[in-house]
N, C-alpha and C positions, 0 to 999 in steps of 0.2 A: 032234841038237838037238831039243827040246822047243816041240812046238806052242804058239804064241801061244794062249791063249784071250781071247774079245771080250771086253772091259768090259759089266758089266751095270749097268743102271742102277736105281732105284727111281724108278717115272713113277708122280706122286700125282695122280691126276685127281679135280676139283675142281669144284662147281657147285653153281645151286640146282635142288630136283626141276623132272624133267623137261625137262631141256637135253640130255639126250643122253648122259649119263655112262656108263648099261650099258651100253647099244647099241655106242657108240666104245670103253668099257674089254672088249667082247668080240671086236669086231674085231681091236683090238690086239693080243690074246690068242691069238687063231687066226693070226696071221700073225707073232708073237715067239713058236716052240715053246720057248726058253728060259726062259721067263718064264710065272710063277704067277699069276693074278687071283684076290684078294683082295677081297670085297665086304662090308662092313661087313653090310648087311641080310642078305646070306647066312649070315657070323658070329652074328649075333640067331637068325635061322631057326633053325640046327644048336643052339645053346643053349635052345631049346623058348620064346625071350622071346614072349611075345604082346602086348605091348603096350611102346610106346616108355620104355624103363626111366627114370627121370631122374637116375640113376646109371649110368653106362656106365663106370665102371674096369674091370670082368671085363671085356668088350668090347674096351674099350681095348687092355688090357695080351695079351691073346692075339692082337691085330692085330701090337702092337708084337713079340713073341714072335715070333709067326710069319712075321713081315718080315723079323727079325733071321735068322733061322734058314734061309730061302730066301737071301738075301743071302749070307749067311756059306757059304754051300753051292756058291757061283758060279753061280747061277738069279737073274733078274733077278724086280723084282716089280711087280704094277701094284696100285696100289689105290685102288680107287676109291667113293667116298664125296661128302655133302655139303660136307665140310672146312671148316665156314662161319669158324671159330675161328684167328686166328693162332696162339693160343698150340697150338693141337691141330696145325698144321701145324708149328710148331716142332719138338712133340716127335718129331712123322715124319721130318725130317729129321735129327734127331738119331739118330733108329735107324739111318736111312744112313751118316750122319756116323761113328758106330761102328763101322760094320761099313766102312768104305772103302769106302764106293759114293756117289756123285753121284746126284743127285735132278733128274726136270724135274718143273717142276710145270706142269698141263697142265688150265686154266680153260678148261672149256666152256659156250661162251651163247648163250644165242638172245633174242627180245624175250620178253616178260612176257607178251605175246599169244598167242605159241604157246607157250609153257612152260602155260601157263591151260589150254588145249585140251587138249593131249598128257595132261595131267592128268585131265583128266574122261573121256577115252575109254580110261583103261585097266581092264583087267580085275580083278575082283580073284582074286587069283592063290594066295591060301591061306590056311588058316585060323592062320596066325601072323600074326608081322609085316610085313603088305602095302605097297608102294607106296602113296602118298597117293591118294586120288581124290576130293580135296575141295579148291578152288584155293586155299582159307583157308592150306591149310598153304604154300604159296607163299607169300602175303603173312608169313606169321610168323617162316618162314626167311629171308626178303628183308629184313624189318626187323633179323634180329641177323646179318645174313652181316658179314665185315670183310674189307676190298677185300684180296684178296692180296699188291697193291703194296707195300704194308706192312709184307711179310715183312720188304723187304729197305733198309729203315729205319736200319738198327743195321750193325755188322761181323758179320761170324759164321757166314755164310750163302752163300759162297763158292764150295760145293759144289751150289749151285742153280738151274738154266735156268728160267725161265717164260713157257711158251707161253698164248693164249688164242685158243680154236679156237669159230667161230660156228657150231653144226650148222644155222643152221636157213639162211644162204648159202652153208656150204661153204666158208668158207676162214677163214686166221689171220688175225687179228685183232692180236696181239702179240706179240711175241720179244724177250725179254729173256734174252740170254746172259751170263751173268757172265764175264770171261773167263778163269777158270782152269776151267770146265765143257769150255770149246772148245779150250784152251790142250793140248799134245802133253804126255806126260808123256817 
C-alpha cells in the first residue's frame, strides 16, 4: 500500500505594512519544511525592480507561475504579501483552485499605532526595493486595503478558510471555516 501523502495547502498571508507578515510568513516557513515562502518584495528584489513598478503583471504572473508550479509538485506554498485587492486575491485562489489545493487565507493585524512604529524603526535594508520607512505609506495602503470579508461575498470560494491573527496580542481574532475546507474528503 502507498503512503498517504498530507494535503498541502496555499496559506495567503495578508495585511497592511508592518503587522507582522515576514516575520509570521518565516516562522511558518521554518516549521512547514514542505512548504515554499514566496515573498512578493523578494520577487521585485531578484527582478533588479528599484522602485515600486505601477505595473506589476511580470511580478504577478511569475508569483502566479510559481505557485502553480510548487502546488502542482505536492509542496505547499505560503505567500505572503500586502493582498490589499480582492480582485488580486481572487486570482490567488484561483491558482489553488487549479491546481486542487485549498487556500487559508491568513489576515495579520495589530493597531495603526504599532504598525506606525514598527515602520519607522526599520532598517533600510538595500539598495532596491526596501520596506517602507515612512508611515505615509501606511496611511496610503490603509485607505485602498478592501476588507477580506468580502472575498466571500459571491459563491465560488469554497476552497477558502480565513483566519485573522493580531501579532501585536498574540492571538486570533477570526476563523472563518468554509466548510468543505474542514469537511473529510
Amino acid at each position: 500500500m502507498g503512503r498517504k501523502t498530507e494535503e498541502k495547502f496555499l496559506i495567503l498571508i495578508c495585511g497592511l505594512p508592518s503587522v507582522g507578515k515576514t516575520t509570521l510568513a518565516e516562522k511558518i516557513s521554518k516549521k512547514l519544511k514542505q512548504y515554499s515562502l514566496i515573498s512578493q518584495n523578494e520577487i521585485r528584489r531578484e527582478m533588479g525592480i528599484k522602485k515600486m513598478p505601477k505595473n506589476q503583471e511580470k511580478v504577478l504572473r511569475t508569483i502566479d507561475r510559481l505557485t502553480a508550479s510548487f502546488l502542482l509538485n505536492n509542496r505547499g506554498v505560503i505567500f505572503e504579501s500586502v493582498n490589499r485587492y480582492s480582485f488580486r486575491r481572487h486570482q490567488v485562489y484561483g491558482v489553488a483552485s487549479g491546481c486542487g489545493c485549498r487556500v487559508i487565507t491568513l489576515e495579520i493585524v495589530c493597531s495603526e499605532e504599532t504598525a506606525k512604529k514598527r515602520i519607522v524603526q526599520r532598517p533600510k535594508v538595500d539598495k532596491l526595493l526596501s520596506d517602507p520607512t515612512d508611515p505615509a505609506v501606511y496611511d496610503r495602503l490603509k485607505a485602498l486595503w478592501e476588507n477580506i470579508e468580502i472575498d466571500f461575498k459571491y459563491p465560488g470560494e469554497d476552497h477558502v478558510a480565513y483566519i485573522r491573527f493580531d501579532s501585536e496580542k498574540k492571538q486570533l481574532q477570526k476563523i472563518s471555516f468554509i466548510v468543505s475546507v474542514v469537511a473529510t474528503n
